[in-house]
C-alpha positions, 0 to 999 in steps of 0.5 A, a space after each residue: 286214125 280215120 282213114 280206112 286205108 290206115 286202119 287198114 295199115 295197122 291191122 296188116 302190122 298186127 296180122 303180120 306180127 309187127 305189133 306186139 303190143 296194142 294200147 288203144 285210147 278210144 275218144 270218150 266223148 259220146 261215152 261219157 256218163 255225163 253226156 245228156 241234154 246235148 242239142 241237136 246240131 251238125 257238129 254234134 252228129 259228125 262227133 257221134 259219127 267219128 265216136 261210134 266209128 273209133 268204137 268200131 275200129 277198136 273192136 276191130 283191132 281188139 278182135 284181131 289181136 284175140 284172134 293172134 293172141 297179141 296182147 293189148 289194152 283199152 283205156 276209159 274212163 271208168 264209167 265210160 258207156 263204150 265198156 257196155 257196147 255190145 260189139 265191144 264186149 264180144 269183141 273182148 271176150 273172145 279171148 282173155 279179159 281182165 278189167 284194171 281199175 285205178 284213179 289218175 290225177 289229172 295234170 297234178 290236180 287234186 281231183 281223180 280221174 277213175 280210169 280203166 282199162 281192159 286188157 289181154 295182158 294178165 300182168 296189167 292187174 298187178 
């Protein structure tokens, strides 16, 4: 998903109404709540990088789907940074928004995963 010219691909699939349904799982790891006292290092710049840049395609697509009403969603976790990213947020609101909450449990483990997701699929609340 890293290469231009796919995302390039993807977007003319939308655009020409090939996809009807968009789900989006945008990598979390810089939006974490828990991500502090991360060192400064080469491999944590090119995460930031590939992170800020999956962000961006995401607003992207979520952009162009609002544009031609074709629904999506986006899922995070719950208290994911990357559902206060202002290009985000205007990205989602430039059309229908609604915001699903729900706890998953991860591989059977007795622990929740509060997940959310926000979508242009009004049916996704039910």
């Amino acid at each position: 998903m890293r290469r231009r010219e796919t995302q390039q691909l993807i977007l003319q699939w939308i655009q020409r109404g090939i996809i009807g349904f968009i789900h989006l799982g945008t990598p979390c790891t810089i939006w974490s709540q828990a991500r502090h006292g991360v060192k400064e290092s080469r491999a944590k710049r090119i995460k930031e990088e590939v992170g800020l840049e999956m962000a961006l395609f995401t607003c992207e697509v979520i952009r162009c789907c609002q544009k031609l009403g074709i629904p999506f969603s986006l899922e995070n976790p719950r208290y994911s940074k990357l559902f206060h990213f202002e290009l985000l947020l205007r990205a989602l609101h430039c059309g229908p928004c609604f915001y699903v909450d729900l706890d998953m449990c991860q591989y059977g483990e007795p622990y929740r995963k509060s997940t959310r997701f926000a979508t242009s699929f009004g049916g996704l609340q039910s």
